[in-house]
C-alpha positions as CSV (number, residue, x, y, z in Angstrom):
1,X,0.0,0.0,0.0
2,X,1.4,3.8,-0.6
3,X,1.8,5.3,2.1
4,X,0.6,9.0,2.9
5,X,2.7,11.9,0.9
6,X,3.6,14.8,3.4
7,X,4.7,16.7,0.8
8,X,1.3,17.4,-0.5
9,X,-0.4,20.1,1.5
10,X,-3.9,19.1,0.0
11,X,-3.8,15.3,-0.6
12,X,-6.6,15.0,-3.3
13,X,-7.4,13.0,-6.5
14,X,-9.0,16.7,-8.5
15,X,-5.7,17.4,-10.1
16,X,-5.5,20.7,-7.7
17,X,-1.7,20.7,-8.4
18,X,-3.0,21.9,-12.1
19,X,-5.7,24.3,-10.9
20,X,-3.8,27.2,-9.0
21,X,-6.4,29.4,-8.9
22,X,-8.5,26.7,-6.7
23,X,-5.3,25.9,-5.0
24,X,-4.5,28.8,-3.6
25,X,-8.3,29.4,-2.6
26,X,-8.3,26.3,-0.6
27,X,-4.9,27.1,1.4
28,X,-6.6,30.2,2.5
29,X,-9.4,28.7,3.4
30,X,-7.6,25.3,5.4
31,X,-5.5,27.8,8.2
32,X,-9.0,29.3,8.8
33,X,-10.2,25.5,9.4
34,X,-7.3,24.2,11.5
35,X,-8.1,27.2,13.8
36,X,-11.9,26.2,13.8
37,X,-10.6,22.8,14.7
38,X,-8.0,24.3,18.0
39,X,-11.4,26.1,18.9
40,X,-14.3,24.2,18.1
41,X,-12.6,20.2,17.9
42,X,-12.3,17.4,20.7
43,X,-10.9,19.5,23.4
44,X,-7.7,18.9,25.0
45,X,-6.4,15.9,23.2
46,X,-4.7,18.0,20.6
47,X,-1.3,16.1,21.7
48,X,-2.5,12.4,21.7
49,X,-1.4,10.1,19.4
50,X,-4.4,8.7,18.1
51,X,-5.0,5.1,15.9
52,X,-6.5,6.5,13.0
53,X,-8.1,5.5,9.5
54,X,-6.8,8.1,6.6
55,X,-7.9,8.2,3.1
56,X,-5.1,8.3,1.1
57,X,-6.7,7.8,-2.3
58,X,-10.4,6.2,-3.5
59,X,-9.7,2.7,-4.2
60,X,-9.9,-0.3,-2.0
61,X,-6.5,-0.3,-1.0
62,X,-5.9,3.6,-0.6
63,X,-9.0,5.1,1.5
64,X,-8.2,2.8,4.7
65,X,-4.5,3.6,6.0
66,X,-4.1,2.7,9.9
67,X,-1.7,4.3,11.6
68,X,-0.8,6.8,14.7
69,X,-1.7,10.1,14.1
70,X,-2.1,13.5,16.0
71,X,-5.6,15.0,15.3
72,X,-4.4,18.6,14.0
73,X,-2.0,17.0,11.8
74,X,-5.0,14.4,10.1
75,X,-5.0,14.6,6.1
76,X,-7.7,16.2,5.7
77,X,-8.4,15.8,1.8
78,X,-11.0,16.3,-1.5
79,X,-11.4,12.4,-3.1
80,X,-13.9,12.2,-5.3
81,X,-15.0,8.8,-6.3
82,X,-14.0,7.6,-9.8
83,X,-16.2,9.1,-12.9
84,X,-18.6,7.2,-14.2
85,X,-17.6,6.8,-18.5
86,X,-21.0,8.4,-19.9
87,X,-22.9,8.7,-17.2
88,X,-26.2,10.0,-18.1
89,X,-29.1,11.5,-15.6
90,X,-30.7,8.6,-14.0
91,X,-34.3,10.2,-13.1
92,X,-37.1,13.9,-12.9
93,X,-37.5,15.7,-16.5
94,X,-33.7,15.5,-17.7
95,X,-33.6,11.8,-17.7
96,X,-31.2,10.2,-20.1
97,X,-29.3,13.2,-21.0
98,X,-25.6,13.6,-19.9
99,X,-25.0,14.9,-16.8
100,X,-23.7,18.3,-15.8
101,X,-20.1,18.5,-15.3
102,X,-20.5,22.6,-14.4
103,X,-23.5,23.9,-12.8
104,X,-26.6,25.2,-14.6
105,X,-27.3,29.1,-14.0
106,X,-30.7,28.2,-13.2
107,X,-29.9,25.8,-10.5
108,X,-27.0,27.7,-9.2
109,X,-28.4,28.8,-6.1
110,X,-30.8,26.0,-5.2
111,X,-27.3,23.8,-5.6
112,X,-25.3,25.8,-3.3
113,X,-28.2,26.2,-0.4
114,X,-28.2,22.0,-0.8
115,X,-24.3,22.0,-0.7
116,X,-23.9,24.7,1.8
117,X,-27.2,22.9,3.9
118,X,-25.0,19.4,3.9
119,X,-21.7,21.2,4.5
120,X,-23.3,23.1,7.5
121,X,-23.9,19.5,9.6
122,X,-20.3,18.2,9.3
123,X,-18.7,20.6,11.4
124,X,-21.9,20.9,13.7
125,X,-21.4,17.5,14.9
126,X,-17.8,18.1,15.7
127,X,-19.0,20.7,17.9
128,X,-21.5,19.0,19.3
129,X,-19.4,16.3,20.7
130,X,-16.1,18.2,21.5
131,X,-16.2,17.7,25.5
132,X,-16.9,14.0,25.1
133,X,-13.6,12.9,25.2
134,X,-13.4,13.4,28.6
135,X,-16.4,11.0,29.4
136,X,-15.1,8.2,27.4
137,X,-15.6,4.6,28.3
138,X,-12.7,3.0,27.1
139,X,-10.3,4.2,24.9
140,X,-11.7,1.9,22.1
141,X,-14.6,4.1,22.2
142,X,-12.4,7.4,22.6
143,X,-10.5,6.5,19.5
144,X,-13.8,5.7,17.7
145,X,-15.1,9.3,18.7
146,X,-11.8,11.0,17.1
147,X,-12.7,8.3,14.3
148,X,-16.4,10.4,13.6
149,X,-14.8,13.4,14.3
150,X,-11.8,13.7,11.7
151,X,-14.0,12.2,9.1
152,X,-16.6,14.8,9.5
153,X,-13.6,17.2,9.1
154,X,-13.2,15.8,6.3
155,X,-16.8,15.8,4.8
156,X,-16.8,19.1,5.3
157,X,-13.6,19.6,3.4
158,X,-15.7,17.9,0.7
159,X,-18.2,20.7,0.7
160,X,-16.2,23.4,0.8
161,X,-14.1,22.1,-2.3
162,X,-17.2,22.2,-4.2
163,X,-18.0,25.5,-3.6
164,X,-14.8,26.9,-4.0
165,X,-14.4,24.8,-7.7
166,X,-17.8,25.7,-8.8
167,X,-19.6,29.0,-7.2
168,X,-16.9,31.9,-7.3
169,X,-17.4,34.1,-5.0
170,X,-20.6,33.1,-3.3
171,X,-19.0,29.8,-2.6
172,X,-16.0,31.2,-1.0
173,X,-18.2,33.4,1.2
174,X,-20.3,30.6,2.3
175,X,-16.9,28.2,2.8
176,X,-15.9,30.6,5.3
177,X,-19.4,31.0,6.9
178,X,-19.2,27.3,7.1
179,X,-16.6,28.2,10.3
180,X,-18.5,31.1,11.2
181,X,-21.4,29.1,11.9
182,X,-21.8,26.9,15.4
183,X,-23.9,24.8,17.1
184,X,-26.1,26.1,19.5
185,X,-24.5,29.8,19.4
186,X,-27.5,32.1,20.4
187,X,-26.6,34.3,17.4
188,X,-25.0,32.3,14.7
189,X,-26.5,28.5,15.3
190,X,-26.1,26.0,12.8
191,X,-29.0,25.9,9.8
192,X,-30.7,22.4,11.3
193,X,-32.5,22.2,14.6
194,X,-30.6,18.5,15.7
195,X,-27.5,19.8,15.3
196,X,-27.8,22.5,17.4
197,X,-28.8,19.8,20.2
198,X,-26.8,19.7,22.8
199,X,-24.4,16.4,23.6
200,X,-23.6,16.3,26.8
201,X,-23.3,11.8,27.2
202,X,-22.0,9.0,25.5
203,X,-26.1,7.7,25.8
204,X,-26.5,10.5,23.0
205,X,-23.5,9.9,20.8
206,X,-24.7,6.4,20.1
207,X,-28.4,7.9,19.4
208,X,-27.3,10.6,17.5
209,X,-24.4,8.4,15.2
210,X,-27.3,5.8,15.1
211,X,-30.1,8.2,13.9
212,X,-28.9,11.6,12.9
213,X,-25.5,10.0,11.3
214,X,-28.0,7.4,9.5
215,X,-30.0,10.8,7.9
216,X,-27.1,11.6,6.5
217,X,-26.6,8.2,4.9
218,X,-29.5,8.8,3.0
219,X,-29.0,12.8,2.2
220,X,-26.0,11.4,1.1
221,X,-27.1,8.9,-1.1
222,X,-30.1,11.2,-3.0
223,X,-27.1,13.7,-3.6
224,X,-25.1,10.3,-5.2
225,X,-28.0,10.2,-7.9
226,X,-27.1,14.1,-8.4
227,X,-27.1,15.2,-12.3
228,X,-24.2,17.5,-11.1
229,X,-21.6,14.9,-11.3
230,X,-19.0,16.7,-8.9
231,X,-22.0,16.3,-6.3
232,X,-22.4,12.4,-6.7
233,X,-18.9,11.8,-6.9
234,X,-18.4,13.4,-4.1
235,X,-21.1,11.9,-2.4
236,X,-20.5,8.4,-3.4
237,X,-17.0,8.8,-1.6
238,X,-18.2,10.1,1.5
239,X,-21.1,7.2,1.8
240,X,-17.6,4.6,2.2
241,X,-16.7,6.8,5.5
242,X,-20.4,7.6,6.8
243,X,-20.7,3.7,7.7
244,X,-18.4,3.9,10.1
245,X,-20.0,6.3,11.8
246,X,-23.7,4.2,12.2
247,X,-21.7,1.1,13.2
248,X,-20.5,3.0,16.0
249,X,-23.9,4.3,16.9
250,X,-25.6,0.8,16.3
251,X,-22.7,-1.5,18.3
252,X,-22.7,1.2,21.2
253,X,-26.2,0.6,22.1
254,X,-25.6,-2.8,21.1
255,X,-23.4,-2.7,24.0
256,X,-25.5,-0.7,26.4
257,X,-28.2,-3.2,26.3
258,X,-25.2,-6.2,26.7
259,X,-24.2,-5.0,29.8
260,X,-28.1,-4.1,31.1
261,X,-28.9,-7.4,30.7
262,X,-25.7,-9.0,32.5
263,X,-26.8,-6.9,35.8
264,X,-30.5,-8.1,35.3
265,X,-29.5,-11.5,35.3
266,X,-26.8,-10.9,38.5
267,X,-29.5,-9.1,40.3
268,X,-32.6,-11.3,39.2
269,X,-34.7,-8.4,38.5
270,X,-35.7,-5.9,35.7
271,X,-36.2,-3.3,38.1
272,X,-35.3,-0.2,36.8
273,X,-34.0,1.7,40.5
274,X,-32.2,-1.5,40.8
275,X,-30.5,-1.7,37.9
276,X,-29.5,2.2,37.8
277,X,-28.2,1.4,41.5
278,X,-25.7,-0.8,40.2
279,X,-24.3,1.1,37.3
280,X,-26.7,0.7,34.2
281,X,-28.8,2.1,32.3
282,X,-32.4,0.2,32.7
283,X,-33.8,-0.5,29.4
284,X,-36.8,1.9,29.7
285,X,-34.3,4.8,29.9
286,X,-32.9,3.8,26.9
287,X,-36.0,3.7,25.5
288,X,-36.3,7.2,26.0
289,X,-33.1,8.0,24.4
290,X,-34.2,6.3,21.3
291,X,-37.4,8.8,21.0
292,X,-35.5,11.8,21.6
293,X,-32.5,11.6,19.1
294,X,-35.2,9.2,16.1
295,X,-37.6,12.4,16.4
296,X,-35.3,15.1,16.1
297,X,-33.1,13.5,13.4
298,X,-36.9,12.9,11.2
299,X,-37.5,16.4,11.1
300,X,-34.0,16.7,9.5
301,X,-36.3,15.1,6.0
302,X,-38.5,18.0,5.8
303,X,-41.7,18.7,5.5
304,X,-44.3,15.7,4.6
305,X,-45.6,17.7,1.1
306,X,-42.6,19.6,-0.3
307,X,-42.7,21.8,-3.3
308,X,-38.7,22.4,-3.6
309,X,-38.2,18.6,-3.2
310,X,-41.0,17.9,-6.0
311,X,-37.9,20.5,-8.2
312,X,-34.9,18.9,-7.0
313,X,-36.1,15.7,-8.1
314,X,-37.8,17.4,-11.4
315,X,-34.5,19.6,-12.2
316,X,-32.3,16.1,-11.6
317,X,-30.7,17.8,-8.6
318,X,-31.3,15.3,-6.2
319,X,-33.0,12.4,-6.7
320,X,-34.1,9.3,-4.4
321,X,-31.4,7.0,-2.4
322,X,-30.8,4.3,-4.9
323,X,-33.2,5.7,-7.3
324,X,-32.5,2.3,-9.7
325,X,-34.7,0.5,-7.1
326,X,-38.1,2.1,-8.1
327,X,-39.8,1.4,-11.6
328,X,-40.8,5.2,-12.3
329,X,-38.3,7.8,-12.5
330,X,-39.8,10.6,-13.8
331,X,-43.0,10.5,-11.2
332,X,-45.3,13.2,-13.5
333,X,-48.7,10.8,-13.1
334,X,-47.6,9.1,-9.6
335,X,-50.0,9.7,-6.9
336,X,-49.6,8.8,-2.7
337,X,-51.8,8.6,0.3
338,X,-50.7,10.4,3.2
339,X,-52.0,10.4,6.5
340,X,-52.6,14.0,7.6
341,X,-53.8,15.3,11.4
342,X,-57.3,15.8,9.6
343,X,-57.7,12.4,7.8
344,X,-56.2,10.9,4.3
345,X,-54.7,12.6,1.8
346,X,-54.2,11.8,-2.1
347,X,-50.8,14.0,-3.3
348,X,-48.4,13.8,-6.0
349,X,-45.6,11.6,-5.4
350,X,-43.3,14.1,-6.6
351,X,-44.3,16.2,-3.8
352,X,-44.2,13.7,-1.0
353,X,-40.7,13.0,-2.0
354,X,-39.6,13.7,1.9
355,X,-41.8,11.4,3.1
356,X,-40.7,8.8,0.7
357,X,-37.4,9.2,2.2
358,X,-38.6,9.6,5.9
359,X,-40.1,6.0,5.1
360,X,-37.1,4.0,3.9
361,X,-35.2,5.9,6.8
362,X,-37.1,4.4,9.3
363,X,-37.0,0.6,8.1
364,X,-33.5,1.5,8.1
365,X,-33.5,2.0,11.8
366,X,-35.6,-0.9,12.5
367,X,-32.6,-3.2,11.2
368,X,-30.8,-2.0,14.7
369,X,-33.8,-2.5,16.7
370,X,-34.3,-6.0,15.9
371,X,-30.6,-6.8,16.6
372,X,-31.4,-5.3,20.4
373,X,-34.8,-6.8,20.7
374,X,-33.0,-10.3,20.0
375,X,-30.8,-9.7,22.2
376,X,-33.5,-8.8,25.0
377,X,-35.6,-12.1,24.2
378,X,-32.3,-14.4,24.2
379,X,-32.0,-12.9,28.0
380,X,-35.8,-14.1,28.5
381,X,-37.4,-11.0,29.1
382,X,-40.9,-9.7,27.5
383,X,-39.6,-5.7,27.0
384,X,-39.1,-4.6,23.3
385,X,-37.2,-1.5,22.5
386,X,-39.3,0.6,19.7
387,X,-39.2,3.6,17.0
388,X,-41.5,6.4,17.8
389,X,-44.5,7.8,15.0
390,X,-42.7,9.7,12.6
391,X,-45.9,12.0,13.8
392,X,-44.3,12.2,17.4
393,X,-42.4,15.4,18.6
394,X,-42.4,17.0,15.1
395,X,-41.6,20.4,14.5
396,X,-41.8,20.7,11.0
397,X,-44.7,19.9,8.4
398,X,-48.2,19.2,8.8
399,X,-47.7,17.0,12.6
400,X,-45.6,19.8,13.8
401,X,-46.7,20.9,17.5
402,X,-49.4,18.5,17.6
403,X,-49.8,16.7,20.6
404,X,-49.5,13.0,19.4
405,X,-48.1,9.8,21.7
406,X,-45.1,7.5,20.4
407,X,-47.4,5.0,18.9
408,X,-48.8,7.8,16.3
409,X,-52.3,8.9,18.0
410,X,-53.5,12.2,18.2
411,X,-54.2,12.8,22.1
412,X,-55.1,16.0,24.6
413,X,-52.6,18.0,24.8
414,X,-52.8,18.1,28.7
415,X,-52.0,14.6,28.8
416,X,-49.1,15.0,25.9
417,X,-48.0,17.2,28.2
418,X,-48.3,15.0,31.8
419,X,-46.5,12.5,29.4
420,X,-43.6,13.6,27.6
421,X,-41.8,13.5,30.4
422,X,-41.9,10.1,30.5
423,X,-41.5,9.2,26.2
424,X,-38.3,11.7,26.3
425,X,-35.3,11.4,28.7
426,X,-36.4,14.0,31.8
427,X,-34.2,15.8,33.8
428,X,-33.5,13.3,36.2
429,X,-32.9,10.7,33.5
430,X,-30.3,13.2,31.9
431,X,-28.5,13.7,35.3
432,X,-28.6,10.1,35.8
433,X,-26.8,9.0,32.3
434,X,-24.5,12.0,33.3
435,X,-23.9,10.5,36.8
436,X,-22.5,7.8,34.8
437,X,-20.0,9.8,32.4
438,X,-16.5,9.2,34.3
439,X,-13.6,9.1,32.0
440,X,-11.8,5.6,31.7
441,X,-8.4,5.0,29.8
442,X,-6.9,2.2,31.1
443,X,-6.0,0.0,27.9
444,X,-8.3,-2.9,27.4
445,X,-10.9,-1.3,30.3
446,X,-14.4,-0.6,30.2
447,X,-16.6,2.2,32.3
448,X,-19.5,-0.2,34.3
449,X,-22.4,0.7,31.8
450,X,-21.3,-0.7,28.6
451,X,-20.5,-4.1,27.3
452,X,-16.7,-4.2,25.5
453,X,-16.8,-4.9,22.1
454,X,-16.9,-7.8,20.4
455,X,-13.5,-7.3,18.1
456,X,-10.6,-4.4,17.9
457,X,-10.1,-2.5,15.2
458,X,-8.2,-3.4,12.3
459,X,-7.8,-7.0,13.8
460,X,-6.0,-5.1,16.6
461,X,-7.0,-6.7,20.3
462,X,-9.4,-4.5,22.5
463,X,-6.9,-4.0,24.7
464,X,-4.8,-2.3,22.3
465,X,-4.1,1.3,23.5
466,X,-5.9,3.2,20.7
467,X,-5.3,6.5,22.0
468,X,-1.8,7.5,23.8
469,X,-2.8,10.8,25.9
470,X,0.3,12.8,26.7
C-alpha cells in the first residue's frame, strides 16, 4: 500500500496541483479550518497520538491507512470517487441526457443552499461532541469518537471544495461561513434544529451516530443520484466513510443493552432503580433515548408535502437514495396517500418526495432495533425497544406541534404534556446518564455501563491502547 505523501499540503485525486487558482483558494481557506478545529474540535487531546483511518486515495487499497496520528495533523483531503464513462441522468424531466459537469445558471443557487445545507452538519457534529472525550468509556470508544470526528472534518472539506471549484465568489463566502457558523451559538447556530442539540453523554453519541448519522446516509445517497456529477462523486465517496460512523452508533447501544442485561441476570430483576443502582442504564431509559435523538433526526427530511423537493427531483438535482430500485423515474402521473392530522390525503408523489425518504429511513433504523430486541428475548425478558410515530415530537410539516403519543395517536394536549416526560429522557434521567460519564483509559478497560466490544479495530485486540494521551 502507498503510504501518505507529506509533501502534498492538499492530498486530493482533483488534479489541484494543475488548478492554481482553486489551490490557492483552498490554502486560504484550510488555516481558517485548523483554527476552527484548536477552537471548536475534541478539546484537549490535541497532543495524543491517536489510531487513525486516513484516506489516502479512492480505491480499496488507498482510503483505509491505519496508523498513529495526532488529530491537528490528520490529512484532511478532497477524493472524489471515480467518474462514471458516460454517465447519463438517471431520473425527474432531464432523464437520459448527460450529466452536468458545471452547474446550470438556473440551479446555481438551489445547488449551493443544498451544498452549503449538507456542508453546515459536518462541522456541527464536531461541535457538538467536543467535550466528550473526557467521558469516554474505554479508549476503544475514545478512538472511535476522534474516528467520527476527523471524518466529519473531512466531509466538510468535501463541501467546501465544491464551492470553491464551482460558485466563485458566493461559494467562498459561504466556505468561510461554514466556520463562522456553530452549534447552539444564540446568534449564529447552525442551519438544522438537531445539530444545534446539545451532547452532553455517550447515551446521546450512540443515538445521534445511530439516527442523525444514519439521515445523512440517506442525504448522502439522494445527492449520489445528483445530475451534477461533482455532487455524486463526491457523495458516493463520503457514503464509504459515513458507515463507520452508524456502526459505532448501532454497536454502542448494542453494547448498552449487553451490559443491562448481565446486571439483570446478577441481580434477578428488571427493576429499573435496581438496575440504575448498580451502574446501568435500565432499558426503559434507553428507550427514552431512542425517541428523543429518532424524532429530532426525522425532522431533519422536511416537510411531509414539499414543493422544492418535487424541483430537486424534477430539475435532476437530487434524486431518491438508490433511485434504480423504483420502476418510475420521472414521477409526472404518480400519486400517494398520506395520513394528515385531519384524515387521508391523495398528493403527488413528486411532492411527497420527503416522506418517501422519511419511510425507507425508518425501516432503516428498525434493522438495529431487531438486533437489540433479539438480544433482550435471548436474556428471557418480555420488554421490546421501539421507533416512535414519525408523527411524534415534530416540528416541522403538517404534525408539527401537535400533541400526538409515540405510537402515532392524536391525544389531549394536557396529557401529551403530563406524558412527555416520560417518552423523552427528563431531567432526572439526563442527570442520571451523566452521573454515569466518568472518564476511563486504562488500555483494554471498560466504564460499568457498557458491554466491550466484540473485536478491535483493524484486527488489533481491545486491549490495544488506541489513544496514547500525553
Amino acid at each position: 500500500m502507498s503510504g501518505i505523501n507529506y509533501s502534498e499540503k492538499i492530498p486530493n485525486n482533483v488534479h489541484l496541483d494543475s488548478d492554481r487558482t482553486l489551490q490557492r483558494a483552498l490554502e486560504h481557506w484550510q488555516p481558517h479550518f485548523l483554527q476552527w478545529w484548536h477552537e471548536m474540535g475534541p478539546t484537549d487531546f490535541e497532543s495524543a497520538d491517536v489510531y487513525l483511518r486516513t484516506a489516502i486515495s479512492v480505491d480499496a487499497q488507498g482510503w483505509a491507512h491505519y496508523g498513529a496520528v495526532h488529530m491537528p495533523e490528520y490529512r484532511w483531503g478532497i477524493f472524489l470517487a471515480d467518474p462514471v464513462p458516460e454517465r447519463k441522468i438517471g431520473f425527474g424531466d432531464a432523464m437520459g441526457q448527460p450529466v452536468w459537469q458545471q452547474v446550470p445558471g438556473e440551479y446555481r443557487s438551489t445547488l449551493r443552499r443544498l451544498i452549503v445545507t449538507q456542508g453546515d452538519t459536518e462541522p456541527a457534529s464536531v461541535e457538538q461532541q467536543r467535550m466528550l472525550g473526557h467521558a469516554c468509556p474505554s479508549l476503544y470508544d475514545l478512538r472511535n469518537l476522534f474516528q467520527v470526528n476527523v471524518e466529519e472534518g473531512r466531509h466538510l472539506w468535501a463541501m467546501v471544495y465544491l464551492l470553491h471549484a464551482y460558485f466563485g465568489r458566493d461559494g467562498r463566502e459561504e466556505a468561510e461561513e461554514l466556520l463562522a457558523r456553530h452549534s447552539g451559538d444564540a446568534d449564529k447556530p447552525r442551519i438544522l434544529t438537531t445539530f444545534n442539540e446539545p451532547m452532553r453523554d455517550w447515551l446521546s453519541f450512540f443515538c445521534f451516530t445511530y439516527f442523525t448519522d444514519r439521515d445523512g446516509k440517506y442525504q448522502l445517497k439522494s445527492f449520489a443520484e445528483s445530475a451534477f456529477d461533482p455532487l455524486s462523486r463526491t457523495c458516493r465517496f463520503m457514503l464509504t466513510e459515513e458507515a463507520h460512523h452508524m456502526f459505532v452508533g448501532e454497536t454502542g447501544i448494542s453494547r448498552v443493552v449487553k451490559r443491562t442485561l448481565e446486571v439483570m441476570k446478577e441481580l434477578g430483576t428488571d427493576d429499573p432503580a435496581r438496575i440504575r443502582a448498580h451502574g446501568a442504564i435500565d432499558l426503559p431509559t434507553l428507550q427514552r433515548y431512542l425517541n428523543y435523538w429518532c424524532s429530532s433526526s426525522l425532522d431533519l427530511f422536511g416537510s411531509e408535502i414539499s414543493s422544492n423537493s418535487a424541483q430537486n427531483f424534477a430539475s435532476g438535482m437530487k434524486g431518491r437514495p438508490d433511485e434504480t430500485q423504483y420502476e418510475d423515474h420521472v414521477l409526472r402521473d404518480k400519486t400517494l396517500k398520506l395520513v394528515m392530522p385531519d384524515g387521508e390525503q391523495e398528493v403527488p408523489v413528486l411532492n411527497a418526495l420527503n416522506e418517501v425518504m422519511r419511510e425507507s429511513y425508518l425501516k432503516d433504523c428498525e434493522i438495529g432495533l431487531k438486533r437489540w430486541n433479539r438480544q433482550i428475548e435471548r436474556a428471557g425478558h418480555a420488554l421490546r425497544l421501539s421507533l416512535p410515530s414519525s408523527r411524534f415530537r415534530r416540528s416541522i410539516g403538517p404534525w408539527a406541534g401537535l400533541p400526538v403519543d409515540p405510537q402515532g395517536r392524536l391525544i389531549e394536549k394536557s396529557l401529551y404534556e403530563k406524558n412527555l416526560g416520560s417518552w423523552i429522557p427528563s431531567a432526572a434521567d439526563q442527570a442520571f446518564i451523566q452521573s454515569l460519564m466518568r472518564k476511563v483509559i486504562e488500555p483494554g478497560k471498560m466504564a460499568a455501563w457498557i458491554a466491550p466490544p466484540e473485536r478491535g479495530i483493524n484486527s488489533l485486540p481491545v486491549e490495544y491502547e488506541y489513544v496514547k494521551l500525553h
